[in-house]
N, C-alpha and C positions, 0 to 999 in steps of 0.2 A: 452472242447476245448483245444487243444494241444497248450503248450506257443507258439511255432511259429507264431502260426494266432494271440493270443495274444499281440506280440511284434510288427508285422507287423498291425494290429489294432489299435494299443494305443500308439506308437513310431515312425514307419518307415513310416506310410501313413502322418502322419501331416507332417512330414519333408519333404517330398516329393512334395507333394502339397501346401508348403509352398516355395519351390524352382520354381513349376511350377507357381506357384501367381506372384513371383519376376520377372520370362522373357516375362509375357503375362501381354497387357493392352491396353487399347486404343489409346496412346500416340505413341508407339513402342513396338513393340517384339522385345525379346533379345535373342540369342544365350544361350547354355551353355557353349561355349567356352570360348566367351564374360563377361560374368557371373563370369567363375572361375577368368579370368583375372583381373575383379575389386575388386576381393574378395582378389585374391593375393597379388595387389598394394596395400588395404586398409590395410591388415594384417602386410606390408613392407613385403611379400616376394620376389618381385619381385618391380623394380624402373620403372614409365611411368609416370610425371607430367601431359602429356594430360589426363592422365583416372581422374585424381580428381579436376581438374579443368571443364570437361566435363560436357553439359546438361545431358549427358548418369548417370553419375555420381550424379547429381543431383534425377532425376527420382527413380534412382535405391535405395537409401538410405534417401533422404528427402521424397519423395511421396510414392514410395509402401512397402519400410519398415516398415513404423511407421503405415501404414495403415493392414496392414498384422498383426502384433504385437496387435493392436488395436483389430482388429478383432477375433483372437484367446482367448484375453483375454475375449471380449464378450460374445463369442459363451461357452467358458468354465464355465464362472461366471452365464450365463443364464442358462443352462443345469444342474449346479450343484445346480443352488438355485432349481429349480422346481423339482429333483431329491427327495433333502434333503426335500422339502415342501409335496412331496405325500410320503415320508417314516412317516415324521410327523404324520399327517391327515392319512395315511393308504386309501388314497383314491388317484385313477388313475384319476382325472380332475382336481385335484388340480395344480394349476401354480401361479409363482409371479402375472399375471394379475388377476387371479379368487381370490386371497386375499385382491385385492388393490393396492399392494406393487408398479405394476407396473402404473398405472394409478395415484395416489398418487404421485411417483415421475415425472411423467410425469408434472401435474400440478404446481409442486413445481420448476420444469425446467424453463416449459414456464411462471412464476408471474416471476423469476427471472431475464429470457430475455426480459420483458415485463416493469420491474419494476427493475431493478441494486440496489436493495441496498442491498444483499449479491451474495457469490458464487453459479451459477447454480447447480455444482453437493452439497455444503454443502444445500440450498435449496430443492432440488430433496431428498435428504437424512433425512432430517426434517421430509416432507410430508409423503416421505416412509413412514415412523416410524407410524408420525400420523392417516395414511389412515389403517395401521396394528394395530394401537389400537382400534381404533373407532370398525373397526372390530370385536375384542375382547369383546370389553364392549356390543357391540349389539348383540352378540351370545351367552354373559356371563347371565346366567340363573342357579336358585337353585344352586349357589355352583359347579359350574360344567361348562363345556363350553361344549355343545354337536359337534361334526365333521359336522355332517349335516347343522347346523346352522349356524357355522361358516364360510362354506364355500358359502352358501345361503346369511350370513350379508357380504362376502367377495365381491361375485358380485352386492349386493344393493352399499356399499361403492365406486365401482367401479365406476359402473353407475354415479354415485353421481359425481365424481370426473373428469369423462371423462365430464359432463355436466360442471363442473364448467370450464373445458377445453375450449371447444366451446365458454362461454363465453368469454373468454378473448381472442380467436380468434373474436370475435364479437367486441371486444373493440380497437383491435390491430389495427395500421396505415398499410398501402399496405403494404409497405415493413418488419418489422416484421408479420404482416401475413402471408406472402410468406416462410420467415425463421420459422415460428413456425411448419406450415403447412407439410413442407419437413422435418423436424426436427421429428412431430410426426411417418412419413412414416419410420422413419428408416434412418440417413445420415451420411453414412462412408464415403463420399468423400470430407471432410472436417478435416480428420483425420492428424494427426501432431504429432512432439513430446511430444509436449505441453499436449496435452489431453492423450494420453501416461501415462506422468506421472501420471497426474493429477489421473488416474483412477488405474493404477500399484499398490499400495502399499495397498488400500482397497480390491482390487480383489484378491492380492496374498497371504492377512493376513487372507481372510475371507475362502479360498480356504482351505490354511494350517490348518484350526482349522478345517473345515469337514473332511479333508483325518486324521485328530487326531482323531475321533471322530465318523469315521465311520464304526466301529464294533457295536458303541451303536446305530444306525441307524437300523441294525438286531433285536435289543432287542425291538426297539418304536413298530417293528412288529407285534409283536406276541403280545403286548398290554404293560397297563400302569401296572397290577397286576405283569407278568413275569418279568418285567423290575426291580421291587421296589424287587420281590424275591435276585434279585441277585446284589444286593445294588445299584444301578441307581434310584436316583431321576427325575423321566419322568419329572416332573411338572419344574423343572429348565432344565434341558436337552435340552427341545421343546422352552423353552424360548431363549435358547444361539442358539439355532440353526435356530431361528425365525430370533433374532436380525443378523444374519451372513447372513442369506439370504435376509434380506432386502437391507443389507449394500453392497452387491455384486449387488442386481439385482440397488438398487439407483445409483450405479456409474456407472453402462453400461448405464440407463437410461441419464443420464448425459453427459455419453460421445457421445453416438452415436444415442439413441433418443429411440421411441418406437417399440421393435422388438415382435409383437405380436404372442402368441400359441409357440414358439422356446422354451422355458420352459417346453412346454405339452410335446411337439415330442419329443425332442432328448430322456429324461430320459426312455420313451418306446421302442426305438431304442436298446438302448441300453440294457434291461432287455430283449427286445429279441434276442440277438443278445449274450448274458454272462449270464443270468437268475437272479434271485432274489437277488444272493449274494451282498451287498452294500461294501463289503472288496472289489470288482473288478467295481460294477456298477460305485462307488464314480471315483474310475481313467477315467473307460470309457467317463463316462459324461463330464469331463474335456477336453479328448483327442476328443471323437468324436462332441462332442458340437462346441467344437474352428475349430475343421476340417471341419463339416458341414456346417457352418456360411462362414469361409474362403469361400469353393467351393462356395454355395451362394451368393460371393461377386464376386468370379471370372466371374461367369455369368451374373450377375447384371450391371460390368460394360466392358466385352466385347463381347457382344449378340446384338447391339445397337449400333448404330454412338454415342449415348446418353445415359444418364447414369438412369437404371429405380432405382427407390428406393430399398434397398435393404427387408423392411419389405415385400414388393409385392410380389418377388420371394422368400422369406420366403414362402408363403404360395403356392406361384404355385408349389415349386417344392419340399418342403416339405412334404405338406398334399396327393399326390400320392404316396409320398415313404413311408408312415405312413401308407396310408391304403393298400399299396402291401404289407409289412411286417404283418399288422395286419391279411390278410388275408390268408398268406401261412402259419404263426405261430399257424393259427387257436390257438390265443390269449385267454385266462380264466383267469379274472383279478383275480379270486378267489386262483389261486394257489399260 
């Protein structure tokens, strides 16, 4: 692939689509004229007290910035953990939800909106962990953890976990049920600076250690013998890169709730779209994960007087682009 389509892939479409997110929404459309104009006064290059004083101005910088922001970091942090999780595993179903990771923190969410007595995403982050050991230990056999198994005690753990889910929607009063409930479907319209932060400096530290670390992502491929040839300890390697993907998909969990199979899709997308190499898939998943989600967001809440949840269109406008891709790549998981 010639850098240009590279650049414009992984650079100039999220910024683009991250400009067209900014003047479309359900509230108002904006100009781009309009647009540069509050970008000008905000920067002080140009003096207009009505632009920052303005509901325009509000919109534009408290609501669909931080929500936009929010959103890229999701869609990057989800894509790259289910990326880094099927180089792991060497297996193409694997995703944060088929290990637990996601259901786990999901549960750790909702005990903690349910029950205050720590923080939601340090909560969501615990479970993570836990729902990713239990895992381990029920697949761990003779000295060994087989891929099959783990990925099989991945979905039993799952299960386990989305039940314990239910429960506590069974327990919950009307009104936390209703927040629980839209919270599992996936809810960025509650997105602020606040959770911004909150979610910013896990997603960006756990980001930075795979784009470190993804050449040896190459090596988990070709197996654990090739890897140990060429001095790489597999057995810590999968561990660091376990606990980074937990710790990325627990704080999207956190932030914006459960965005189910977006882990599966994008990292496929994206290996057919740049092939096997993880020196380029690792960027992609980043760039095109945040940009997917974004678009997904944009239609989620201006398709509708109302806003439908954003996991829902996840999967309606996902899982066609997954299997048009799959099928003109006339796709061979084996190469």
């Amino acid at each position: 692939m010639k850098g240009s389509k590279i650049i414009f892939l992984l650079i100039l479409l999220p910024i683009v689509l991250g400009v067209i997110s900014l003047i479309i929404g359900s509230s108002e459309n904006i100009g781009l004229g309009e647009l540069f104009h509050h970008i000008a006064v905000v920067s002080g290059f140009s003096e207009d007290p009505t632009v920052l004083h303005g509901s325009l101005s509000t919109i534009l910088w408290q609501v669909r910035l931080p929500r936009i922001v929010l959103t890229f970091l999701v869609g990057a942090s989800l894509a790259s953990s289910g990326g880094v999780l099927q180089a792991v595993f060497r297996n193409p179903i694997v995703d944060p939800f088929t290990l637990g990771i996601s259901s786990g923190s999901a549960f750790g969410a909702a005990l903690a909106m349910l029950f205050p007595v720590m923080a939601v995403n340090i909560s969501a982050f615990i479970f993570g962990v836990i729902a990713v050991v239990i895992t381990y230990l029920v697949s761990y056999a003779g000295a060994k953890t087989s891929i099959v198994s783990m990925v099989l005690a991945g979905m039993i753990v799952s299960g386990v976990f989305t039940a314990f889910l239910t429960v506590l929607q069974y327990l919950s009063d009307p009104y936390k049920l209703q927040a629980i409930v839209q919270w599992t479907m996936g809810n960025l319209h509650t997105a602020s600076w606040q959770k911004v932060y909150t979610a910013v400096f896990p997603v960006l530290i756990g980001l930075f250690v795979i784009v470190i670390l993804r050449w040896k992502l190459n090596l988990l491929a070709l197996g654990d013998h090739e890897a140990m040839a060429v001095g790489v300890n597999p057995t810590l390697l999968k561990l660091v890169l376990m606990a980074v993907a937990t710790m990325i998909t627990a704080s999207s969990v956190a932030a914006v709730g459960v965005i189910s199979l977006f882990g599966l899709i994008v990292p496929h997308i994206s290996r057919m779209i740049f092939g096997p190499n993880n020196n380029i898939t690792v960027w992609a998943n980043i760039s095109i994960g945040g940009t997917f989600l974004l678009l997904i967001d944009d239609f989620s809440r201006t398709v509708m007087p109302f806003e439908i949840p954003i996991g829902v269109f996840t999967m309606i406008i996902g899982a066609p682009i997954f299997i048009y891709l799959m099928r003109k790549n006339a796709i061979n998981w084996n190469s």
